[in-house]
FIKEKOL-43308 format. One line per 5 residues: number of its first residue (from 1); for each residue x negated, y negated, z negated of N, C-alpha, C, CB. Coordinates in Angstrom, 3 decimals. Glycine has a CB too. Layout:
REM residues N
NUM = X Y Z X Y Z X Y Z X Y Z; ...
REM end
This chain:
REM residues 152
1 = 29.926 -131.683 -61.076 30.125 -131.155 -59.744 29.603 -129.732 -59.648 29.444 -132.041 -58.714; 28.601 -129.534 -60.494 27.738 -128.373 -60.228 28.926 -127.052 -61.076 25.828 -128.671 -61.086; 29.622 -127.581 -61.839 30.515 -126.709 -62.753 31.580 -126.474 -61.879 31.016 -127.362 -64.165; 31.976 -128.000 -61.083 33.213 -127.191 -60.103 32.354 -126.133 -59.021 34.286 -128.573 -58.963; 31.446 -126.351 -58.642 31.517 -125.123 -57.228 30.915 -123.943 -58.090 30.295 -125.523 -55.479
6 = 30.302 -123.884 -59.000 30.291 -122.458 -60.086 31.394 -121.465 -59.868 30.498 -122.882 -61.744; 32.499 -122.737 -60.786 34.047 -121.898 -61.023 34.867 -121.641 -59.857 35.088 -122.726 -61.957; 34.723 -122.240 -58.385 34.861 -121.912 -57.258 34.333 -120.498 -57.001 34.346 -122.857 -56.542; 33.029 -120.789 -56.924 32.572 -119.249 -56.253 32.427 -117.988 -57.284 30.973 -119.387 -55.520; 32.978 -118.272 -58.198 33.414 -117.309 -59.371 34.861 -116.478 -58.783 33.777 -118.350 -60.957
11 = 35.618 -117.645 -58.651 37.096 -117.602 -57.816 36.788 -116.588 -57.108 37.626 -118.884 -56.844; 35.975 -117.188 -56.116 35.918 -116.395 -54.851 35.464 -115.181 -54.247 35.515 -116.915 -54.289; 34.402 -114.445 -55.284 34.268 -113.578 -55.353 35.165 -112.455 -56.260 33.294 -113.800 -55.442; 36.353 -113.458 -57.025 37.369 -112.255 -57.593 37.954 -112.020 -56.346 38.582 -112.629 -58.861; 38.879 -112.859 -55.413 39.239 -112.892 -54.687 38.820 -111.931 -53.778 39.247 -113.798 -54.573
16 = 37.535 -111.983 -52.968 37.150 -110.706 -51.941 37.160 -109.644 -52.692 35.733 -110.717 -51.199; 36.670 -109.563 -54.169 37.072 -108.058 -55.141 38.615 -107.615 -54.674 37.126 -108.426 -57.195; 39.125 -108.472 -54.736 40.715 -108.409 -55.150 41.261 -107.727 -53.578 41.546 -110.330 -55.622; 40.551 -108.347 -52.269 41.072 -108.051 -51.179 40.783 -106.832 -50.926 40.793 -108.802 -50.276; 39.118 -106.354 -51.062 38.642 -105.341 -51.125 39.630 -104.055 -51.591 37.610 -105.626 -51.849
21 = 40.073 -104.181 -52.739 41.681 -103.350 -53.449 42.535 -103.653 -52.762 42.340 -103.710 -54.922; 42.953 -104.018 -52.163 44.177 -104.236 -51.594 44.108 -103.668 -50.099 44.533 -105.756 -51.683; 43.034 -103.670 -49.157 42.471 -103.791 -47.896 43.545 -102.380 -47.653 40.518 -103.754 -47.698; 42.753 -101.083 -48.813 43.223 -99.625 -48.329 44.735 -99.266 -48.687 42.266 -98.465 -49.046; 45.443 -99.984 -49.427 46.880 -99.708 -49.708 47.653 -99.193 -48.899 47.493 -100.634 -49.997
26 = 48.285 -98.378 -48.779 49.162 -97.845 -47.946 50.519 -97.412 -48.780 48.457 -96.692 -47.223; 51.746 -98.125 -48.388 52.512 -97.364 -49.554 53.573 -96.196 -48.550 53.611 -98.731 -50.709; 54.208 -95.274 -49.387 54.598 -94.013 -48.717 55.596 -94.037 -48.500 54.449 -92.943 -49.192; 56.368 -95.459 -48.318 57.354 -96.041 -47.541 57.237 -97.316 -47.289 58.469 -95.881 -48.009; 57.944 -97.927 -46.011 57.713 -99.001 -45.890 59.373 -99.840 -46.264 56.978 -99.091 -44.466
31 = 59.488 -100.445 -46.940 60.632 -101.339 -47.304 61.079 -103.161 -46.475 60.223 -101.509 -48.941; 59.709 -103.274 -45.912 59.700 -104.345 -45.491 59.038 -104.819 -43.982 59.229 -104.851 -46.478; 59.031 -105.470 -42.832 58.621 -105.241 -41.647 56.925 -105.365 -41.321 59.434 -106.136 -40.895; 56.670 -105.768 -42.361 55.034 -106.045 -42.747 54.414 -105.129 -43.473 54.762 -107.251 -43.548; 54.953 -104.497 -44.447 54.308 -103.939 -45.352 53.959 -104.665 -46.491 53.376 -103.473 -44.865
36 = 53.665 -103.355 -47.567 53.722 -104.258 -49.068 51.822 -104.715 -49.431 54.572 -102.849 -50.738; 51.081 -104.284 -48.123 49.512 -105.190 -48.423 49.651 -106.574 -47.985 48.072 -104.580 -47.491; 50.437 -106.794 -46.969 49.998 -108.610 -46.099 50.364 -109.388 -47.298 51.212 -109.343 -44.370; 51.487 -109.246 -47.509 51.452 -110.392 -48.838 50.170 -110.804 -49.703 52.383 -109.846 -49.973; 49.478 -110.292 -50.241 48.636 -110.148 -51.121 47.684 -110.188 -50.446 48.710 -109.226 -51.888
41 = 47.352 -109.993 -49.587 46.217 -110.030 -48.228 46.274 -111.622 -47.754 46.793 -108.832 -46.657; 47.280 -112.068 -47.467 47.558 -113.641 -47.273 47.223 -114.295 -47.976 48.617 -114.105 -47.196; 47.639 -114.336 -49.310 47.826 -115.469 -50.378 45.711 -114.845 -50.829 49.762 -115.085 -52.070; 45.585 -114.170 -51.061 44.128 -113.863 -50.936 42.963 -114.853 -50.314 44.115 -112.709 -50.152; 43.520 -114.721 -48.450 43.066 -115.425 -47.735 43.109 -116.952 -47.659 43.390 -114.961 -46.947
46 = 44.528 -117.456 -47.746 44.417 -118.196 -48.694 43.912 -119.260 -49.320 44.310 -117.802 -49.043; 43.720 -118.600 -50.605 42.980 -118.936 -52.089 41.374 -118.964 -51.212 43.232 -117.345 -53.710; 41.211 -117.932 -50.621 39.737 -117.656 -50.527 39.121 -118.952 -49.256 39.510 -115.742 -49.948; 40.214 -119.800 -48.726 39.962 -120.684 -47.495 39.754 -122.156 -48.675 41.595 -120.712 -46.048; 40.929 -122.546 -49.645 40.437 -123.727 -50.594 39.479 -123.278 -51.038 41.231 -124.239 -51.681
51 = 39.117 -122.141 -51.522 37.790 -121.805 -52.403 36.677 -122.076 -52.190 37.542 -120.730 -52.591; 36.762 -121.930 -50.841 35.427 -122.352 -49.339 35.149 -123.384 -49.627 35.794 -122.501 -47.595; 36.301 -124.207 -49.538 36.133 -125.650 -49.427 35.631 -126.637 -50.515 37.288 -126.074 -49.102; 35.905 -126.122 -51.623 35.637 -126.277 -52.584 34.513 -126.234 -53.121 36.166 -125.843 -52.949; 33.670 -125.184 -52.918 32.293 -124.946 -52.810 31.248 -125.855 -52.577 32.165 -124.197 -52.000
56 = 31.414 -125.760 -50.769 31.068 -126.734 -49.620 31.537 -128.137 -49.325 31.389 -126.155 -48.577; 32.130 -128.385 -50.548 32.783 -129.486 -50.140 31.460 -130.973 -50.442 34.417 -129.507 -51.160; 31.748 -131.999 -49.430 30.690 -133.321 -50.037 30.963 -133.848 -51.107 30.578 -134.543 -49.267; 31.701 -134.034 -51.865 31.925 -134.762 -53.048 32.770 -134.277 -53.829 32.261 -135.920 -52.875; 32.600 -134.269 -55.316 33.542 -133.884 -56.560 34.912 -134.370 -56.379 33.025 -134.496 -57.939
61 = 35.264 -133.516 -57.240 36.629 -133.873 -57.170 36.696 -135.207 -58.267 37.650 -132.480 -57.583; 37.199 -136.357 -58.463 37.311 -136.793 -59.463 39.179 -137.403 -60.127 36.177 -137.756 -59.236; 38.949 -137.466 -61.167 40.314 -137.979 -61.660 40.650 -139.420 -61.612 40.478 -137.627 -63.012; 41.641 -139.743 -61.076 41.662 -141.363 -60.781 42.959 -141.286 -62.177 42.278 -142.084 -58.634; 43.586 -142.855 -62.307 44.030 -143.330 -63.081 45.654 -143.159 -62.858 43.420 -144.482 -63.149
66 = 46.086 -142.523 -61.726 47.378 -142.133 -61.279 47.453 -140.915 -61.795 47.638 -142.162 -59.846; 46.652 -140.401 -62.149 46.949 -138.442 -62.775 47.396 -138.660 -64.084 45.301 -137.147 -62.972; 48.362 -137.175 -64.786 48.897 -137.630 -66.034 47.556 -136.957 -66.718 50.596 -137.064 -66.519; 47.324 -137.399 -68.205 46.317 -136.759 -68.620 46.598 -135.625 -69.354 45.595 -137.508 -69.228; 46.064 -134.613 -69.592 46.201 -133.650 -70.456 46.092 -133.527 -71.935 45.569 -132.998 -70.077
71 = 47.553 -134.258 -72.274 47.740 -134.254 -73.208 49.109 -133.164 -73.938 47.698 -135.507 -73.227; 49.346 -133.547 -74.955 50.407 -132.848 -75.353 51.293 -132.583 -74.762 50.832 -133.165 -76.096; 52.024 -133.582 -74.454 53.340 -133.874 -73.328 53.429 -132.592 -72.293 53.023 -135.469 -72.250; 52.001 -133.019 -71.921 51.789 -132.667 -70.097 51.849 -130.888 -70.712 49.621 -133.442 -68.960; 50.530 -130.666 -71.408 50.323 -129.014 -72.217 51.925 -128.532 -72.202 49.581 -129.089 -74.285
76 = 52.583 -129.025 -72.964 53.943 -128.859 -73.279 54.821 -128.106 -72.269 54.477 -130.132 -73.491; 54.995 -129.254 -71.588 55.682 -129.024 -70.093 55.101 -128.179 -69.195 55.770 -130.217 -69.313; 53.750 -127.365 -69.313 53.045 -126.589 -68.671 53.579 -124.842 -69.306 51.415 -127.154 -68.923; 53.678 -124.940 -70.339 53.802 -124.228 -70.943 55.643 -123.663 -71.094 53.014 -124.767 -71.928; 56.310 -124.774 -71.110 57.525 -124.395 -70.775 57.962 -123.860 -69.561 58.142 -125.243 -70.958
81 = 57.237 -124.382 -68.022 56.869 -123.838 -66.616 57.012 -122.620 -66.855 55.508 -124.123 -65.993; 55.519 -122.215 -67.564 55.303 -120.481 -67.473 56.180 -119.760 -68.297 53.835 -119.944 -67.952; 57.086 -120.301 -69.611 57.979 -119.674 -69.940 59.585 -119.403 -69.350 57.886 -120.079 -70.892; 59.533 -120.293 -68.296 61.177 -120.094 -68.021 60.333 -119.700 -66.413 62.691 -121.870 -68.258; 59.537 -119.592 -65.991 58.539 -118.585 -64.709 59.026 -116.839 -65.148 56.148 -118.848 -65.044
86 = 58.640 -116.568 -66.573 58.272 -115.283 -67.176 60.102 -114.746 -67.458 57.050 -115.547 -68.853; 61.267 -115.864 -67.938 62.589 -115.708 -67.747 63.233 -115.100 -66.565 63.032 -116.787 -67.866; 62.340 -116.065 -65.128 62.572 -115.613 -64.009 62.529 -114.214 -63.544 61.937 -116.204 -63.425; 61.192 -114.058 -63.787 60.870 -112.167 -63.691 61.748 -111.334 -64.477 59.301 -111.642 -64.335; 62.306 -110.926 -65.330 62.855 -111.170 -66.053 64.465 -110.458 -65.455 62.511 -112.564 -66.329
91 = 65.065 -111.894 -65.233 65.731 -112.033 -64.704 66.248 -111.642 -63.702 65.629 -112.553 -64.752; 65.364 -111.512 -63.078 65.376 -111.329 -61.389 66.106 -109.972 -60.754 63.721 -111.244 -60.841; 65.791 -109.095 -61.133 67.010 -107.752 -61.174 68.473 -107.494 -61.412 66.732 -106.996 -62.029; 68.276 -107.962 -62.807 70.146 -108.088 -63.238 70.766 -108.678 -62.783 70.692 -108.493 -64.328; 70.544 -110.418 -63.042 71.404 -111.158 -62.132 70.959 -111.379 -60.826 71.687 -112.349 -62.624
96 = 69.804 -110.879 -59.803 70.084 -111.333 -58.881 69.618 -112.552 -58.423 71.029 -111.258 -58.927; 68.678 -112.602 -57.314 67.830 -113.907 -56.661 68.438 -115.006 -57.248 67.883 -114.113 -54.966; 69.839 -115.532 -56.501 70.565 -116.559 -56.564 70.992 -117.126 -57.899 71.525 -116.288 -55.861; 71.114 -116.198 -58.963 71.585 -116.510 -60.066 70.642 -116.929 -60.839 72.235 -115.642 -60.560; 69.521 -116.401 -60.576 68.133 -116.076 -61.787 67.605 -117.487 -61.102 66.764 -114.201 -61.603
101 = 67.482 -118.174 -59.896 67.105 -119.030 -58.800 67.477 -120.212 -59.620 67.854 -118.820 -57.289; 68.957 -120.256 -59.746 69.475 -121.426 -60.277 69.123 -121.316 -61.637 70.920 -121.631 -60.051; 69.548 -120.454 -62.799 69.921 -120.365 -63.832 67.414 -120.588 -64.394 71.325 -118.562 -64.034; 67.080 -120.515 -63.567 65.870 -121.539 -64.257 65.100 -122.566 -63.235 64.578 -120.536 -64.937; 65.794 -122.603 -62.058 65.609 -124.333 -61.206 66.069 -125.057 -61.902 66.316 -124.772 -59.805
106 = 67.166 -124.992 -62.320 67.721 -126.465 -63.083 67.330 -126.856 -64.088 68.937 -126.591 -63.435; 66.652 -126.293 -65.563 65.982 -126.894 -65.965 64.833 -126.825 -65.793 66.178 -126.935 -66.716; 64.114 -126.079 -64.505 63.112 -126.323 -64.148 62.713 -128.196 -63.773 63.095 -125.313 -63.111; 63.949 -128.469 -62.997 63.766 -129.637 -61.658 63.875 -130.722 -63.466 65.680 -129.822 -59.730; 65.231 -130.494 -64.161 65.609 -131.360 -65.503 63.655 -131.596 -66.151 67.024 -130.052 -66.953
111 = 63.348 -130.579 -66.276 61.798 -130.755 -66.969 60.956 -131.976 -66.290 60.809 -129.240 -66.713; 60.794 -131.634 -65.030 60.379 -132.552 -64.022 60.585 -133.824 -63.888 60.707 -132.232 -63.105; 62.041 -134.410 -65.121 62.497 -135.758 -64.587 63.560 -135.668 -63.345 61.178 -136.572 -64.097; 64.501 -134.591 -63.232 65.777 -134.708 -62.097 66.979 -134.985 -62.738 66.080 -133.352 -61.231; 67.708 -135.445 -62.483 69.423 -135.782 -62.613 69.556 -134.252 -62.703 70.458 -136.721 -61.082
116 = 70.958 -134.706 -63.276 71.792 -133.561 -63.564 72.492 -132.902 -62.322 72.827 -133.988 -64.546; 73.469 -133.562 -61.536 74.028 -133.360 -60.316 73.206 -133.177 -59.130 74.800 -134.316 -60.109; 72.069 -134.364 -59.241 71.039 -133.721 -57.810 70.133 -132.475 -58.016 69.827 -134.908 -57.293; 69.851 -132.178 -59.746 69.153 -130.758 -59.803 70.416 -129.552 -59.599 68.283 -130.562 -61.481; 71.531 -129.769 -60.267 72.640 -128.303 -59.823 72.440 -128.197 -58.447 74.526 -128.468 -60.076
121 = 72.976 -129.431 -57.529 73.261 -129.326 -56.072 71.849 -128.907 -55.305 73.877 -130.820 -55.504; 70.506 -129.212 -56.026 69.343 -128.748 -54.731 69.191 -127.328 -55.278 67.546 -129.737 -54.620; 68.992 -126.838 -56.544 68.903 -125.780 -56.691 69.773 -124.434 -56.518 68.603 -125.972 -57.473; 71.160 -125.206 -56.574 71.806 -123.958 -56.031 72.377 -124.207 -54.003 73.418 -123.698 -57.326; 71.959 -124.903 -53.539 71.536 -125.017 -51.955 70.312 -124.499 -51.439 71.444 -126.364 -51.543
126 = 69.355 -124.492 -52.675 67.834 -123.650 -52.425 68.415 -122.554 -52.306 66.555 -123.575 -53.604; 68.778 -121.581 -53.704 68.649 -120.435 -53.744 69.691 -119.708 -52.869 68.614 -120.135 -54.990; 70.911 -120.322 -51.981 71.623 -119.841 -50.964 70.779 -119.675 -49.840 72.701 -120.625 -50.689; 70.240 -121.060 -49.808 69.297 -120.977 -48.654 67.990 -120.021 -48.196 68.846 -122.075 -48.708; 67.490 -119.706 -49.425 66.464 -118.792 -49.403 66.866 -117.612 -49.302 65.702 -118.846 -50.366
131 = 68.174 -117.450 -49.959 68.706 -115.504 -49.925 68.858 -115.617 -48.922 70.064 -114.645 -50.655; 69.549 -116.219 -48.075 69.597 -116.334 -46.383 68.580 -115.762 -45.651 69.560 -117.732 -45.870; 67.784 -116.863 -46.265 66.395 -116.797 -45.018 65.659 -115.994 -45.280 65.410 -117.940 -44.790; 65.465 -114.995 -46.461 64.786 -113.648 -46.564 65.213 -112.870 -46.194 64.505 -113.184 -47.466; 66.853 -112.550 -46.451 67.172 -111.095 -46.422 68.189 -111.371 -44.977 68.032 -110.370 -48.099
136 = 68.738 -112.329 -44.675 69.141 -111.689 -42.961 68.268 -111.957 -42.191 70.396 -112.234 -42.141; 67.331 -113.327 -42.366 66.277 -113.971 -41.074 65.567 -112.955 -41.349 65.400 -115.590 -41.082; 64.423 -112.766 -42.420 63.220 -112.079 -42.256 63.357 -110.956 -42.677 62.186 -112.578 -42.777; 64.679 -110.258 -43.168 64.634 -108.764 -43.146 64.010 -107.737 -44.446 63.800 -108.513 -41.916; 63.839 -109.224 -45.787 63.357 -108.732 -46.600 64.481 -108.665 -47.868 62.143 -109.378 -46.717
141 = 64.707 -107.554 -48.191 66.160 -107.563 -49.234 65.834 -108.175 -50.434 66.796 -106.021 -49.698; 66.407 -109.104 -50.634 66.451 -109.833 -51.845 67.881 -109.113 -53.453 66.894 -111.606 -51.037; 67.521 -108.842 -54.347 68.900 -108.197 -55.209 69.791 -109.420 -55.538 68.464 -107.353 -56.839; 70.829 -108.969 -55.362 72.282 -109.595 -55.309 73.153 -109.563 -57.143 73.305 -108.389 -53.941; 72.314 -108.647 -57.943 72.862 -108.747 -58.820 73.907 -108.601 -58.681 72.675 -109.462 -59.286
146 = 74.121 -109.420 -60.034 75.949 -109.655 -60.416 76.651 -110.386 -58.920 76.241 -111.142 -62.123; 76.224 -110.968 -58.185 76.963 -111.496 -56.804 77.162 -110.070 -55.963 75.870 -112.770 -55.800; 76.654 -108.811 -56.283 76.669 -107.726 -55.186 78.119 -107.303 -54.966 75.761 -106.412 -55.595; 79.196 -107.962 -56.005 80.492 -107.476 -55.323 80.590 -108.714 -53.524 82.177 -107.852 -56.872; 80.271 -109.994 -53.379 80.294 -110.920 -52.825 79.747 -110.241 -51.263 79.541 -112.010 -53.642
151 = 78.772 -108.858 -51.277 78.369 -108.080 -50.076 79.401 -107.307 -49.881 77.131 -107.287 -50.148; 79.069 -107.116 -47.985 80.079 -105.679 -47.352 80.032 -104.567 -48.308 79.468 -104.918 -45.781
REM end
């Protein structure tokens, strides 16, 4: 217990480091209706609210017999995550939210244990859904890639 609230308030003081850098940012255009600090200012805040808790919390965390263990398998599949994550980035320019969205959800959701037909159909209903809801609802331009003939 004493090792988890250590590595907590280790966390947590990167974290206020981290906000601290971020606090004065100003960029010399604005692209988005918030600005390019709240993001990073949020997810900060955040991290830094479980971190709290974590700390202060009454009792350890412990592992019950429903968790998978960390074994190969699990390592494996962790590791494939962050490699088709790092595809994404990657990705994400040329082809375009929607394309890059699907083209590593699906074997994202397949990794996970999804069907074939219910991972195509949620992942490419996500990534419509999300280009939607960023770039007309919230005003934040998402790249269209190879779909940019599909715009006015």
């Amino acid at each position: 217990m004493l090792l988890q609230r250590i590595f907590a308030s280790v966390l947590l003081l990167a974290c206020v480091g981290l906000a601290l850098m971020a606090w004065p940012y100003q960029a010399a255009f604005s692209y988005e209706p918030v600005g390019p600090r709240a993001f990073p200012l949020l997810m900060l805040g955040l991290m830094g609210a479980a971190l709290l808790y974590m700390v202060f919390r009454p009792t350890p965390i412990e592992h019950t017999e429903d968790e998978p263990p960390l074994d190969r398998q699990t390592l494996t599949k962790i590791s494939i995550c962050v490699v088709l994550l790092l595809v994404f980035a990657g990705l994400f320019e040329p082809l375009g939210f929607i394309l890059s969205s699907m083209l590593i959800g699906i074997p994202m959701a397949r990794l996970y244990g999804g069907r074939w037909m219910p991972s195509v159909v949620v992942t490419t209903l996500m990534a419509i859904g999300l280009y939607l809801l960023f770039d007309r609802v919230m005003d934040v331009p998402l790249p269209l890639g190879l779909l940019d003939v599909l715009e006015n």
